[in-house]
N, C-alpha and C positions, 0 to 999 in steps of 0.2 A: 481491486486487488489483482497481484499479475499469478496465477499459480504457481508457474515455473520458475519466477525470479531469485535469487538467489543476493547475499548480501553484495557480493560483487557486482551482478547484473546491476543491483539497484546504483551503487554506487557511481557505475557508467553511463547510468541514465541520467543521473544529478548532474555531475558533469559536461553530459553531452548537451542537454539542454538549458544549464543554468551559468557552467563558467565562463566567463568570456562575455555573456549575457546581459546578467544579472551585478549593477553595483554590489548590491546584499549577499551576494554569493561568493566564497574562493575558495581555492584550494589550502589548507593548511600548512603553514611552514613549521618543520621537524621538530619537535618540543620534546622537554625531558617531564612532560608531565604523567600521573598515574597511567593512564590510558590515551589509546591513542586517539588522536583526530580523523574523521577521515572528511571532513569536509567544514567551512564555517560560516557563518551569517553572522554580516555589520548589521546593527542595529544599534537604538539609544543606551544600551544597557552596554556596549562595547561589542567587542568580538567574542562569540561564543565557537569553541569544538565543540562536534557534536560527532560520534561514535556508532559506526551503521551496526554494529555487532548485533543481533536479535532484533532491528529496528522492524522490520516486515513482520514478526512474531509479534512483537509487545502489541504492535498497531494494529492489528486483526480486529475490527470490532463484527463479531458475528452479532446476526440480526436473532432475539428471544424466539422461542417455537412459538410461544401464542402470536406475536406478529407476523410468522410466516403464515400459520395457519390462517390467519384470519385473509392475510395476502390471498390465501391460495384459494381460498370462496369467492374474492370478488367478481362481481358483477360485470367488470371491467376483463373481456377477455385476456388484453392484451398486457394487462398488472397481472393476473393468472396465471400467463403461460410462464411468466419470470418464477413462479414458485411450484413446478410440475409436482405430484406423489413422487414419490418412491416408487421406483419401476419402471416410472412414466416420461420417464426421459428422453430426449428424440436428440441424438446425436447428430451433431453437422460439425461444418466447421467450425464453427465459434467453439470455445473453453467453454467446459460443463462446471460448475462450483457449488459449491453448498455451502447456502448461506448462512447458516448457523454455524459452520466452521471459520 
C-alpha cells in the first residue's frame, strides 16, 4: 500500500506504467455513462470502465490482530521486526504503516 497516494497519484501510476504498455490496458474515450471511467481493460468479457473513486480505500485489506500478533512472536527475527509493539517503532527512511489499518 502507497500511504501517501491519493486517487490521482494512483491514476498516474496506472498510466505511466501500463498505457502505451499494456494491449489490456487504455485510456477511456468520453462516455455519457452513469459514472465516469478513469481507465479500461480489454478482456474476453469486452471493455470494461473501471472508476478509481475510493479504489485505494475499498482495497485496504488490513492484516486481523491475532495474525499480527502471532507475526509479532515469531522466532524468525526478521518476520518480527515487520510487526514492531506499539512504541517500538524505529523510524528511518522507509514509510512506517500499520498493518491492521
Amino acid at each position: 500500500m502507497f500511504p501517501k497516494a491519493t486517487n490521482e497519484t494512483f491514476k498516474a501510476m496506472l498510466y505511466e506504467n501500463h498505457l502505451g504498455k499494456s494491449k489490456s490496458f487504455g485510456k477511456p474515450k468520453p462516455s455519457k455513462a452513469k459514472y465516469e471511467s478513469h481507465f479500461e481493460l480489454y478482456h474476453y468479457a469486452g471493455t470494461v470502465g473501471y472508476n478509481i473513486e475510493g479504489w485505494l480505500f475499498k482495497n485496504k485489506d488490513p492484516l486481523n490482530e491475532s495474525v499480527v500478533s502471532i507475526l509479532r512472536q515469531s522466532k524468525e527475527k526478521l518476520v518480527a521486526s515487520f510487526f514492531p509493539e506499539e512504541g517500538n517503532v524505529i523510524l528511518n527512511s522507509f514509510s512506517i504503516f500499520d498493518p491492521t489499518h
